[in-house]
C-alpha positions in Angstrom: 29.9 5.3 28.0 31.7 2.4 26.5 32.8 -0.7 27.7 36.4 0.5 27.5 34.9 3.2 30.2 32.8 0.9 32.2 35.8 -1.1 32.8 37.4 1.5 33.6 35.0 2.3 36.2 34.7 -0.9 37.7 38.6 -1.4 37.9 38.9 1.9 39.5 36.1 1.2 42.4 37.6 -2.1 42.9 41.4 -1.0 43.3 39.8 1.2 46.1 38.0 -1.2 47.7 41.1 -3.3 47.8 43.2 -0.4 48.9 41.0 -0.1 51.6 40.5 -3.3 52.9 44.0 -3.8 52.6 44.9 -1.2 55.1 42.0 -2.2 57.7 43.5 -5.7 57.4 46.9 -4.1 58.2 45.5 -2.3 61.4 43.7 -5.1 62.7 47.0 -7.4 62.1 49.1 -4.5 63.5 46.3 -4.0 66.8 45.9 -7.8 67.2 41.7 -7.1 66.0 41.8 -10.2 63.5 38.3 -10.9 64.6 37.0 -7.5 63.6 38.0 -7.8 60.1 34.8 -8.6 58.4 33.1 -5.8 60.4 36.2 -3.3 58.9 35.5 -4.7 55.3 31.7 -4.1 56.0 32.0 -0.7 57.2 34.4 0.1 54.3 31.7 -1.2 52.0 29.0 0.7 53.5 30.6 4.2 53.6 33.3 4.2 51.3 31.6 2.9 47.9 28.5 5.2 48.3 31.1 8.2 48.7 32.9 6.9 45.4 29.2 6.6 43.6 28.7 10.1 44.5 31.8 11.5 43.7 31.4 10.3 39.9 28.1 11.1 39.5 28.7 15.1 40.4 32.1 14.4 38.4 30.2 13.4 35.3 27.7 15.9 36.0 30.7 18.8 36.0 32.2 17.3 32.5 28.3 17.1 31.1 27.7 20.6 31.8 31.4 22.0 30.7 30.7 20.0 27.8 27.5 21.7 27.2 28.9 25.0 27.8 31.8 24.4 25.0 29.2 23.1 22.5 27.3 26.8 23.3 30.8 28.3 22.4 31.4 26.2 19.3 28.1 26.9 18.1 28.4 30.7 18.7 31.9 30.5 17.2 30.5 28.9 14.1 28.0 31.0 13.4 30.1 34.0 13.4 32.5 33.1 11.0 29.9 31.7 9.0 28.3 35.3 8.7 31.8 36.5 7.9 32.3 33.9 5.2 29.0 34.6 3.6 28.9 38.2 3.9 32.5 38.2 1.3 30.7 36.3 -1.2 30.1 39.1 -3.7 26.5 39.8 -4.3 26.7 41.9 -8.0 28.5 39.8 -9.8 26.6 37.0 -12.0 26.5 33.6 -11.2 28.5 31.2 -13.4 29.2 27.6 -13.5 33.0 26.8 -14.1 35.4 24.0 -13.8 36.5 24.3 -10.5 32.8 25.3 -9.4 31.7 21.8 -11.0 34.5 19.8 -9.3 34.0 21.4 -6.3 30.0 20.3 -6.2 30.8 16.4 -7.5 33.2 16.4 -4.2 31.1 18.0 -1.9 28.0 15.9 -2.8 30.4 12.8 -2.5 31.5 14.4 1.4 27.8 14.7 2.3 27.1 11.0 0.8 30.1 9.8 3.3 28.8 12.1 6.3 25.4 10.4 6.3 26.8 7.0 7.5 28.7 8.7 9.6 27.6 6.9 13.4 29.0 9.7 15.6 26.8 12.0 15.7 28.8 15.7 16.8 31.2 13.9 14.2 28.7 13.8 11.4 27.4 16.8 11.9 31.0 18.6 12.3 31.4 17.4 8.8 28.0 18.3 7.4 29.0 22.0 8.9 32.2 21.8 6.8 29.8 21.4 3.8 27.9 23.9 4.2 31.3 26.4 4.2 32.5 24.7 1.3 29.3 25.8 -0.9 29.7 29.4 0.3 33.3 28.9 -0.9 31.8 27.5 -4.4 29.7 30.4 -4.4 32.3 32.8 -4.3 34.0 31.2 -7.0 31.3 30.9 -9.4 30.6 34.9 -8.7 34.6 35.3 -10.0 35.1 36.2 -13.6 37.4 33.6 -14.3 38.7 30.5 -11.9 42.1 31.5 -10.5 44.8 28.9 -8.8 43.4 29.6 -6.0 40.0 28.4 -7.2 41.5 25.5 -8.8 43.2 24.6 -5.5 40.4 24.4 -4.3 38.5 22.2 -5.9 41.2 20.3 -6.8 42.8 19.8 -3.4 41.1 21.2 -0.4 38.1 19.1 -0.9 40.3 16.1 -1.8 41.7 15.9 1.5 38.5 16.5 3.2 37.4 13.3 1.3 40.6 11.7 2.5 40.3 12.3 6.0 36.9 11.0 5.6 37.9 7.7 4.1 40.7 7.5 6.8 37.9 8.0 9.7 36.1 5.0 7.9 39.0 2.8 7.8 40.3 3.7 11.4 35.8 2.8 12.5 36.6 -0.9 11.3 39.3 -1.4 14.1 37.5 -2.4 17.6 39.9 0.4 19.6 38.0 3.4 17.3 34.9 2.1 18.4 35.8 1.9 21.9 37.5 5.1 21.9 37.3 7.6 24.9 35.4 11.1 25.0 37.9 12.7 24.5 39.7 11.4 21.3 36.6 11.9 19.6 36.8 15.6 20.5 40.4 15.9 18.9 38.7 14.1 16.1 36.2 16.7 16.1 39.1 19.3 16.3 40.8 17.8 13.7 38.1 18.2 11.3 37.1 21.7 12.5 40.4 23.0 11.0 39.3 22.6 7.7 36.5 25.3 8.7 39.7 27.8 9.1 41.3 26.7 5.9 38.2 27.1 3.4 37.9 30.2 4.9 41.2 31.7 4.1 41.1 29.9 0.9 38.0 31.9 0.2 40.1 35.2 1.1 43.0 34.2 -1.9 40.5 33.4 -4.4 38.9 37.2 -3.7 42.6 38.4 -3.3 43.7 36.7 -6.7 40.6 37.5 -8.6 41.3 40.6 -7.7 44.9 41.7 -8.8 44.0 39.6 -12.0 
């Protein structure tokens, strides 16, 4: 949890405790009980804050194991397009090394470079995943008679803005609200990066369709 959170927390038990006590001080004013105010505020501390305590900790353990459960989902997700990616890389065909195939490995050897000092770790290993479709994407091309636009494309800018996106994630990590960002910004971080999983894929599906009709 960061301390963005934690204050979060604490501001949150401490709006309720004042919410409270403000409405037993309004009874007791309203009753004429002003000398059974600190016993109010004590019974309010005694029962109400242990109720809040539990109440976040089954709450955090609800979002733990829904967050487990969509990492499961991911994961089997993943691995299903992965086997579709790889099972379209033709298998016959020799292996060559062109210019786009070369481009394409100086970028992706740069990514991986950048992913290692990565400090979040789904992030970073989002990112190496990304990789990993990328060579099967290489692969395909270097099993291609010749390098088509599509191939070229590629190389020459899918990978680039992968590289972007990475040096943006870098740039935004230097500024102290990154770092103290909630959970969930750095799943739509995640998200964002995930999308480049569906578009090396249908990338992969022009350079077979180009090759193809050429």
């Amino acid at each position: 949890m960061s301390r963005r959170q934690v204050k979060f927390e604490v501001n949150k038990y401490a709006m309720v405790l004042l919410f409270g006590t403000g409405i037993l001080l309004g009874i007791s004013n309203f009753m004429g009980y002003d000398d059974l105010i600190p016993e109010y505020i004590l019974v309010l501390l005694i029962i109400f804050l242990p109720v809040l305590f539990i109440f976040e900790y089954e709450h955090s353990k609800r979002e733990d194991a829904g967050r487990v459960v969509q990492m499961m989902r991911e994961t089997q997700n993943f691995k299903m397009v992965q086997k579709e990616v790889k099972s379209k890389i033709p298998k016959n065909s020799p292996s060559r090394e062109s210019r786009a195939a070369f481009e394409g490995s100086t970028k992706i050897a740069s990514v991986r470079s950048m992913a290692a000092m990565i400090r979040k770790p789904r992030l970073r290993e989002k990112v190496l995943e990304i990789c990993d479709f990328a060579d099967m994407v290489l692969e395909t091309i270097r099993r291609m008679p010749a390098d088509t636009p599509a191939a070229d494309a590629f190389a020459d800018n899918h990978l680039s803005r992968l590289m972007e996106a990475l040096e943006r994630c870098f740039e935004m990590s230097k500024c102290e609200e990154y770092k103290n960002a909630p959970a969930s910004l750095d799943a739509q971080e995640i998200e964002c990066f995930s999308t480049f999983i569906t578009a090396f894929k249908k990338q992969q599906d022009n350079i077979l369709l180009e090759s193809k009709n050429a």
